[in-house]
C-alpha positions as CSV (number, residue, x, y, z in Angstrom):
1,X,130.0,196.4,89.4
2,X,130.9,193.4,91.3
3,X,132.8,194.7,94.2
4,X,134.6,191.8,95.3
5,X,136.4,191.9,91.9
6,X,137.9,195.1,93.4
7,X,139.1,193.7,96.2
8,X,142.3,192.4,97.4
9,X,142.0,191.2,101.0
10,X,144.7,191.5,103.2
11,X,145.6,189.1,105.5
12,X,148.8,190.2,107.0
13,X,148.6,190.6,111.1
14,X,152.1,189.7,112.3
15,X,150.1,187.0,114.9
16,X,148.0,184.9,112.9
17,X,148.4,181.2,113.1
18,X,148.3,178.9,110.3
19,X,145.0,178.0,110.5
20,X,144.0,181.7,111.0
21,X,145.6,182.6,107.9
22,X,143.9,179.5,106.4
23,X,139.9,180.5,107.3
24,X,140.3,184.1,106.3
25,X,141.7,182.5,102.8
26,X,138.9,180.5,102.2
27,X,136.5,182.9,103.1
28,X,138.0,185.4,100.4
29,X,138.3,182.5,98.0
30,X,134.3,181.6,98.5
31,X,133.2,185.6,98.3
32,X,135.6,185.5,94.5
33,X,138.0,188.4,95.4
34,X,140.7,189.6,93.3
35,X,143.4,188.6,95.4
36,X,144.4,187.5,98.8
37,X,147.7,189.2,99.9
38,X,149.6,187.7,102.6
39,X,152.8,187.6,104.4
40,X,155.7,186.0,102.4
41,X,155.5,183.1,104.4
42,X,152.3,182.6,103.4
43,X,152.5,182.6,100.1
44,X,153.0,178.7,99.2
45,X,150.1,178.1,101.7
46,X,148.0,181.0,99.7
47,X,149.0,179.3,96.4
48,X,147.8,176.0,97.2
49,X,144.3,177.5,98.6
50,X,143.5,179.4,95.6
51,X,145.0,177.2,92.9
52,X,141.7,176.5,90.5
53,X,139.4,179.4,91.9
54,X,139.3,183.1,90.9
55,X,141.3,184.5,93.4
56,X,145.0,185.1,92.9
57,X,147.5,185.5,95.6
58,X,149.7,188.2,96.0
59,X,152.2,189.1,98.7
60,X,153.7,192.3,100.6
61,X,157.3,192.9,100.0
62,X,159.4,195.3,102.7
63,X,156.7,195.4,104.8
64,X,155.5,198.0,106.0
65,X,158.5,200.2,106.3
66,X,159.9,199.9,102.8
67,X,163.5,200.9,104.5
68,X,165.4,197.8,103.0
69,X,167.9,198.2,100.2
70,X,167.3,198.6,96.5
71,X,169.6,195.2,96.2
72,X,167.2,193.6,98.7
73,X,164.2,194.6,97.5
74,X,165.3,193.1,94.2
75,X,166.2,190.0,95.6
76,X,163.4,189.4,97.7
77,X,160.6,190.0,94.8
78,X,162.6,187.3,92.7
79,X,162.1,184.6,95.8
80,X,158.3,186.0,96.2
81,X,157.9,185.2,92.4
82,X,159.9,181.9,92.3
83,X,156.9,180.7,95.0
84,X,153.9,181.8,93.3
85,X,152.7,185.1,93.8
86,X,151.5,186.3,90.9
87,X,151.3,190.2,92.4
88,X,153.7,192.0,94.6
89,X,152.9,195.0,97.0
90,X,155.7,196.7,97.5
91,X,156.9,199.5,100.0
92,X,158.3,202.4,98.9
93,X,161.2,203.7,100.7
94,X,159.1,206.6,101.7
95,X,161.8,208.4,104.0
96,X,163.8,208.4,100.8
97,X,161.0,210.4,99.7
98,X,160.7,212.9,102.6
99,X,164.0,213.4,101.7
100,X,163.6,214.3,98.2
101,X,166.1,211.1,96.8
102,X,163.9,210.3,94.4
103,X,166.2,208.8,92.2
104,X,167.2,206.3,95.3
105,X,162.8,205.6,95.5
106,X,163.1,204.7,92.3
107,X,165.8,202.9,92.0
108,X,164.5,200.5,94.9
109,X,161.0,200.0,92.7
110,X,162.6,199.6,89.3
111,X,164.4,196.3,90.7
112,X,161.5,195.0,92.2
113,X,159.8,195.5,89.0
114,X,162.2,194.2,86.6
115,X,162.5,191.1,89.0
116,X,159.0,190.4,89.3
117,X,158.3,191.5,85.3
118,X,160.8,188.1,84.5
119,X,157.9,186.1,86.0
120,X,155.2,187.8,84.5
121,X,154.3,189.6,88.3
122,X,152.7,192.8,88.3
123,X,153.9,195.0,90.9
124,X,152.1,197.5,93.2
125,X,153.7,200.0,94.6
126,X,152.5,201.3,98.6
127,X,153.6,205.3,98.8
128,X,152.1,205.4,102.9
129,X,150.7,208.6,101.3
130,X,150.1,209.5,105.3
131,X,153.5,210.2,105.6
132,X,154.0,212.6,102.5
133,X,153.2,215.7,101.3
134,X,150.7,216.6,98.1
135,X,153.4,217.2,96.1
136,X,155.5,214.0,97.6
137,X,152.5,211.8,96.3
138,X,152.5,213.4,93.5
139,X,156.4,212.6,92.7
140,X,155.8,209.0,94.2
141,X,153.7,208.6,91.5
142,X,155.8,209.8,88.8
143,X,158.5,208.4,89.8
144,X,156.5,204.4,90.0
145,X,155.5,205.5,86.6
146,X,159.2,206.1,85.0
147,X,160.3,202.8,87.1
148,X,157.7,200.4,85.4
149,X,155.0,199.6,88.0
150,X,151.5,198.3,87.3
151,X,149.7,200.3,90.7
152,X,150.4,202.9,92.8
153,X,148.8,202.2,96.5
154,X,147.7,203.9,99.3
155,X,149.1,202.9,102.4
156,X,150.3,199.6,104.3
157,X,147.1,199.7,107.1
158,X,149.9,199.8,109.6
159,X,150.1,203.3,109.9
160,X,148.4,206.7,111.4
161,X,145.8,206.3,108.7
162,X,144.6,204.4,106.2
163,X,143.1,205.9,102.4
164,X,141.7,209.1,101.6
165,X,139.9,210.5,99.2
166,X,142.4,213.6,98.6
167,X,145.2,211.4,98.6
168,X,143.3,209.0,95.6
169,X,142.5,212.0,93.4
170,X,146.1,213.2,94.0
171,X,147.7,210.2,92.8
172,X,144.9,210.1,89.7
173,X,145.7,213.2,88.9
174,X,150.0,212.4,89.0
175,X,148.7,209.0,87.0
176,X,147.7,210.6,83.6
177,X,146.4,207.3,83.1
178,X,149.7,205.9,83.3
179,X,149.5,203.8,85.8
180,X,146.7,201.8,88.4
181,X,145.4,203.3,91.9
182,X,145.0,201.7,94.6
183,X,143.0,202.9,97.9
184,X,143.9,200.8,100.6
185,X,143.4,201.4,104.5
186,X,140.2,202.0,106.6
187,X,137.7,200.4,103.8
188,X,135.5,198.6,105.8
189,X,131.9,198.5,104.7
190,X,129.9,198.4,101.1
191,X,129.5,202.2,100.5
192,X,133.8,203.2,101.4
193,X,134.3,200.7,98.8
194,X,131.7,201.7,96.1
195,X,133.0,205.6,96.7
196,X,136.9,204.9,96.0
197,X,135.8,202.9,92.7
198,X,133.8,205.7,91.1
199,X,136.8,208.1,92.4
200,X,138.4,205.7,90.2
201,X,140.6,203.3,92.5
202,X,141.0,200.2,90.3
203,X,141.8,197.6,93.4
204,X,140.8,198.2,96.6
205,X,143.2,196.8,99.9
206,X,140.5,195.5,102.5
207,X,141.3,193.6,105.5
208,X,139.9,189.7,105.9
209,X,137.5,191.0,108.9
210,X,135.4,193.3,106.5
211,X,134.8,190.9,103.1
212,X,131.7,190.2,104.1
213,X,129.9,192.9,105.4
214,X,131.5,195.0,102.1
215,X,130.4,192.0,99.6
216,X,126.9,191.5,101.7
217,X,126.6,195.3,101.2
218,X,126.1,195.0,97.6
219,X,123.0,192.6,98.0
């Protein structure tokens, strides 16, 4: 296990100058991350970094309330994909799910993905499992399933907590195999990260501060 091939390294905080955004970048690009995933103004920047290396870029979309509409969630992931990104993180509309209008959740991820799918842009979908019940996870997960995403995720970072264990089995369990987990939020050192792979986490959502004391873990 390489575990930087796990990781997609955030690099989202609201503040960040340009050449902030630029450094923490380069120094995912040098450890050979999955991904960097940055702000949608970003992503042209992000694209231009990592063309040639093995890191791809991939943005947030509705971040990290996921309370747009379904029309502007699909319109949005078609500009995303038009610049470059070859992955989208998505929020789900998770007050949508509290409510139990799953069929307004889903309508809001099915555009993304069918936008994003015209490119050839996977599409992950953040549940901010903090915020929902086992059985709302559970249905979140379903419900990304029937609407055609490539990952279910964790959370955004930017809320009460991050990942946890319970929350990655529940979503495994929902998954059937039908679809990618993602553990993202409050992975910050080598071991975290190893522990939500053999759970069975397929990506892993780290923030640019922690690459290298998770990738010099592994040496």
């Amino acid at each position: 296990m390489k575990i930087s091939r796990y990781l997609d390294v955030a690099v989202l905080k609201p503040q960040m100058c340009q050449q902030e955004i630029t450094d923490a970048i380069m120094e995912a690009v040098r450890e050979e991350v999955y991904s960097v995933c940055v702000r949608p103004c970003d992503i042209e920047l992000a694209v231009e970094l990592c063309r040639g290396t093995n890191t791809k870029v991939s943005c947030v979309l509705d971040f990290p309330h996921g309370d747009s509409t379904a029309e502007g969630k699909r319109a949005l992931a078609e500009l995303y994909a038009e610049k470059g990104a070859a992955e989208i993180d998505m929020v789900m509309n998770y007050g949508y799910a509290r409510s139990g209008k799953w069929a307004e959740a889903e309508e809001g991820i099915r555009g993304v993905v069918e936008a994003a799918a015209a490119y050839g842009v996977e599409v992950k979908v953040i549940l901010e499992t903090c915020e929902l019940t086992e059985q709302e996870i559970k249905e979140a997960t379903k419900a990304s399933i029937r609407a055609g995403a490539a990952y279910v995720k964790t959370s955004t970072g930017f809320a009460k907590q991050g990942t946890s264990a319970g929350a990655v089995r529940t979503m495994l369990d929902a998954a059937g195999g039908k679809i990618k987990v993602k553990a993202s939020g409050g992975i910050r050192d080598y071991e975290t990260a190893k522990s939500y792979v053999e759970l069975g986490a397929e990506r892993l959502g780290v923030g640019y501060g922690s690459i290298r004391t998770i990738c010099d873990g592994e040496n």
